[in-house]
N, C-alpha and C positions, 0 to 999 in steps of 0.2 A: 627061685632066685629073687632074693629083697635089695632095696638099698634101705638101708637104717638112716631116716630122715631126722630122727630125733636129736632137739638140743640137749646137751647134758643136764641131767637135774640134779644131779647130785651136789649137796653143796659144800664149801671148805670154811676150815676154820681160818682164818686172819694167820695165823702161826703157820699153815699147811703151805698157803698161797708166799708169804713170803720164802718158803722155801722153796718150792717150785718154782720160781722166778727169780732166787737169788737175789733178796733183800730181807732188810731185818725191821723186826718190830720195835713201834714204840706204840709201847698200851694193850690192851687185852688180846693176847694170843690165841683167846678160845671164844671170843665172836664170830658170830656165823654167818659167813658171806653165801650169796644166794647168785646173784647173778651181777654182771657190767653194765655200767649204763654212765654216759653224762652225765656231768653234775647238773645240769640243767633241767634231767629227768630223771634222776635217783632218788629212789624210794630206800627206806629202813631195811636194812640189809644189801644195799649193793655195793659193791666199789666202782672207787672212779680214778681218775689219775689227775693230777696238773705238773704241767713242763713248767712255766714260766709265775710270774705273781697274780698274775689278772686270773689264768684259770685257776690255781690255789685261794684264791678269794673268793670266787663263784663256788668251788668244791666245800670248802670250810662252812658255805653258810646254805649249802643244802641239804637234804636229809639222808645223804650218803652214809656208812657206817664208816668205812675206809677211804684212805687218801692214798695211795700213790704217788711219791715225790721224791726227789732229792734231797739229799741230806740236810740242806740251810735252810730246809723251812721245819717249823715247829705248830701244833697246834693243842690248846685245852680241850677243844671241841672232839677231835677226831682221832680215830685210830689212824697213825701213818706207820707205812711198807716204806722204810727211807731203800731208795735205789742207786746206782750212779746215774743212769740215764732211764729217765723216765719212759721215754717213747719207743725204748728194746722192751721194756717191763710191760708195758702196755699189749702191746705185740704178744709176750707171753702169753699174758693174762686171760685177754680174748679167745685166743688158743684154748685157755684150761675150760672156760666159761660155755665155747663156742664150738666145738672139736667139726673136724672136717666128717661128710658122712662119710657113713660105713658102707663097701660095695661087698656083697658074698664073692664067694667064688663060683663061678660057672658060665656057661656058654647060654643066651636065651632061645628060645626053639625058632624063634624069629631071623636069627641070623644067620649069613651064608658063610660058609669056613670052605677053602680049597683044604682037599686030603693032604696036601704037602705044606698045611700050614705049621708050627712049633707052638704050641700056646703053654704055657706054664699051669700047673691046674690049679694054683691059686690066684690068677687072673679071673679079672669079669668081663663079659663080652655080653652087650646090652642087646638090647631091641633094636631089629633090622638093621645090626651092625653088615659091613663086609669083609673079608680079610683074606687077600689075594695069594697069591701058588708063591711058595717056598715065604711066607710071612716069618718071621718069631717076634714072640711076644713076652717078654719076664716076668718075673713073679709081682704079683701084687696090683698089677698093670691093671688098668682100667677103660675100656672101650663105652663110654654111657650111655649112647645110643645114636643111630645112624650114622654111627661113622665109615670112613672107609681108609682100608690098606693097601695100597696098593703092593704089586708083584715086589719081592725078592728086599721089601722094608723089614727093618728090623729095630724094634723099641724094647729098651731097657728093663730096668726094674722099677716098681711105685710112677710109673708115666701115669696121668688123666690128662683123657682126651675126654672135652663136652661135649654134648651133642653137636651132629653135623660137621666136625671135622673130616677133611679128608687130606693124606699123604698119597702123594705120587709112589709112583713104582722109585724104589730102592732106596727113600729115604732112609737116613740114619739117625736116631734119635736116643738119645742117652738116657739116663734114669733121672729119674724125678723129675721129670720135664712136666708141666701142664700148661695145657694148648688149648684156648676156650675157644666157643661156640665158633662155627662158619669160617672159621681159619685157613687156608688152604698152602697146604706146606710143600714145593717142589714143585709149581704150576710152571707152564714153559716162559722164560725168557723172552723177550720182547726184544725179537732179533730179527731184520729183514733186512734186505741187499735190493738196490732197484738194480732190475734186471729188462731193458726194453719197455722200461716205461710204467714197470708195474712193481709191486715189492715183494719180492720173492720170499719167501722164508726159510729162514737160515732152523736147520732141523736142534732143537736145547737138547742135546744125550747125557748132561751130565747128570747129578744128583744135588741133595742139602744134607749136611751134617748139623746136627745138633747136640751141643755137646752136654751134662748134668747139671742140673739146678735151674735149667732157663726155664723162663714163662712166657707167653705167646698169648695175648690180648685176644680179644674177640673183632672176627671181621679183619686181621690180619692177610697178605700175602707174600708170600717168598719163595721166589722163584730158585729154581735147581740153575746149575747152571749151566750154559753152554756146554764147554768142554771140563770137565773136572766138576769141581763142591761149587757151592755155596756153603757160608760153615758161619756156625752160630756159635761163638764163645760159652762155655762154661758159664752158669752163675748170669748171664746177662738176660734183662727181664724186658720185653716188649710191651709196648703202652696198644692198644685200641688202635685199629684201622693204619697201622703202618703197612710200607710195601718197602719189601728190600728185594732188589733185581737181582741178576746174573753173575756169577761169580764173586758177590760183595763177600768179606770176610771180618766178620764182628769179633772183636776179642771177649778177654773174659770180663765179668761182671760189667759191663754198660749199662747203661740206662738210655731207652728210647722211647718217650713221649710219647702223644696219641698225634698223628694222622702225619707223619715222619716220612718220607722218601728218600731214597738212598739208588742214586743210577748201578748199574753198573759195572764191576772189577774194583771199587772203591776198596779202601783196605782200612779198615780201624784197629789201634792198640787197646789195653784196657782197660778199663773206668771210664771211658769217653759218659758223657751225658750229653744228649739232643735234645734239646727242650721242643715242644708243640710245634709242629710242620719248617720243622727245618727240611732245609731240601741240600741233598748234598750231588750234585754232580760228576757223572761217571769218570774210572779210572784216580782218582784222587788217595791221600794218604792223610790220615789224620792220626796224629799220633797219641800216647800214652795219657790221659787225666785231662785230655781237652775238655773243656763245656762249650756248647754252640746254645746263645738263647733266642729264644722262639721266633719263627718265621724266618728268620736267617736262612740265605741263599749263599752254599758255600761253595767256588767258585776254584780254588787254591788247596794246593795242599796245607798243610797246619800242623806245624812240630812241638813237641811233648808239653801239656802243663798249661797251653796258652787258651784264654777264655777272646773268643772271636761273636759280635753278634752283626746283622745289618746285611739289607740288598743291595751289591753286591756285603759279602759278609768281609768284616777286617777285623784287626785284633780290637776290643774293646775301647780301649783308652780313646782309639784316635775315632772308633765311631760314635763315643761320646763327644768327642771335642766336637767333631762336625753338628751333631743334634745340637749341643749349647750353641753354635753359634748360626746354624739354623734359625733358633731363637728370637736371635738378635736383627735378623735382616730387614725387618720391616721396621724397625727405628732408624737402623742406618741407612734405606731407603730414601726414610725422610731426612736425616742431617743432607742425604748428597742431593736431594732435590733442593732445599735451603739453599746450602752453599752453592749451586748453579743459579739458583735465584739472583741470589747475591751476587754473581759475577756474571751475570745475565747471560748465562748460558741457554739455548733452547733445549728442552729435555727432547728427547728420541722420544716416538710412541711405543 
């Protein structure tokens, strides 16, 4: 049982790539492109892209073959792949350049499999994986190594899990989900009741749902929940080192930052974006294409569309107005010490 480490080498013509990426050429369609790189470190033969004019300038005067660009730009120098949006094209490209490895199918002699587990036989199940009583596992699925299953979990089709992941008993997890390194998905809830003095702990039996397309950062935690799901939208991609607690419900396609908290029963729509260690506070509602930016402590629930930053967090507008006029205190400081001057007031210490 292999994993195929290899970058692709095989190389494309200018003509191949802009078809594969849906853009058209301008200039020799039978140049041969070899590998990606910046313009900043592109050798003869490779492509590059530029979004804007500054990296189209840097691209044009390096020794790139091909350019990558939108339509309004033109060059003598270079082969251009005119696209509509450069940075979908890119994204491609790397893909073609750069392909995800290859895992075989098979189980390694290293790993522990319960008799009542389902594994697909074109799944891969790595070194010193674990994979708990009544598991299933779908086709194409990927276990890389040391991971663990817990009891009566069941993961989809094309899931990679990295090394050291572990899922609690009976998570749910959809297909094409990948969950990188040390992730721990369905850990118990952070639920205790004082009880004579001391903090009893309130038992987490629920589960996490994950629903297709999400991705799950490295060093991630998300807790199952008390009673019922915790539930991961569809499509929505976690940054590095977040924690979402007990019963939170992420809609579809979100975006959550790296090192994010999210209390408890909070409920989000979806397109929400969290930018870097926002903190959102249990039982809350935040609705439909919000953005919260970074370090924002949100406090209130927040209805469909509105961009909220600041501790406590408010809608944007008015925690700019307060920062400008923040700003200004220490002038006006001194006008109101003047004018006490001048009317010979005693200032307060």
């Amino acid at each position: 049982m292999r994993r195929n480490n290899e970058v692709n080498k095989m190389p494309f013509t200018t003509a191949e790539i802009a078809k594969l990426i849906g853009g058209e050429i301008v200039g020799d369609g039978n140049a041969v492109l070899k590998s990606f790189a910046p313009a900043e470190r592109a050798q003869p033969g490779d492509l590059t892209f530029a979004e804007n004019d500054d990296y189209f300038a840097h691209a044009e005067q390096s020794a790139a073959t091909a350019i990558i660009a939108e339509k309004r730009f033109s060059s003598a120098k270079k082969i251009l792949i005119h696209v509509p949006n450069a940075r979908i094209a890119f994204a491609k490209a790397l893909a073609l350049f750069f392909p995800e490895p290859k895992f075989s199918a098979g189980i390694h002699p290293t790993a522990v499999i319960a008799q009542s587990a389902q594994i697909d036989p074109t799944a891969h199940i790595g070194p010193h994986c674990v994979v708990g009583e009544r598991v299933k596992i779908g086709a194409r699925s990927v276990l890389q190594a040391g991971d663990s299953i817990g009891d009566d979990s069941k993961l989809g089709d094309d899931v990679n899990l990295f090394p050291n992941v572990t899922i609690y008993p009976r998570g749910q997890i959809g297909s094409r989900v990948r969950i990188h390194s040390s992730s721990v998905i369905g850990s118990d809830g952070y639920g205790y009741v004082q009880d004579d003095g001391v903090h009893r702990k309130v038992p987490q039996i629920g589960n996490i749902i994950i629903g297709d397309d999400v991705e799950i950062g490295a060093g991630c935690a998300i807790d199952r929940g008390a009673l019922g799901s915790t539930v991961i939208g569809r499509g929505t991609k976690i940054d590095n080192l977040v924690h979402i607690a007990h019963n939170v419900e992420i809609g579809e396609h979100c975006l959550l930052c790296g090192q994010v908290g999210i209390a408890g029963s909070a409920k989000f729509g979806n397109y929400v974006v969290l930018a870097g260690q926002v903190g959102i506070a249990g039982h809350l509602k935040i609705g439909n294409q919000v953005i919260i930016a970074s370090k924002s402590g949100v406090m209130n629930n927040i209805a469909d569309g509105e961009k909220w930053m600041g501790i406590p967090a408010q809608p944007d507008k008015e925690a700019k107005r307060q920062i400008i006029a923040t700003r200004h205190l220490p002038e006006l400081l001194k006008r109101v010490a003047e004018l006490e001057k001048k009317l010979g007031i005693k200032s307060a210490e």
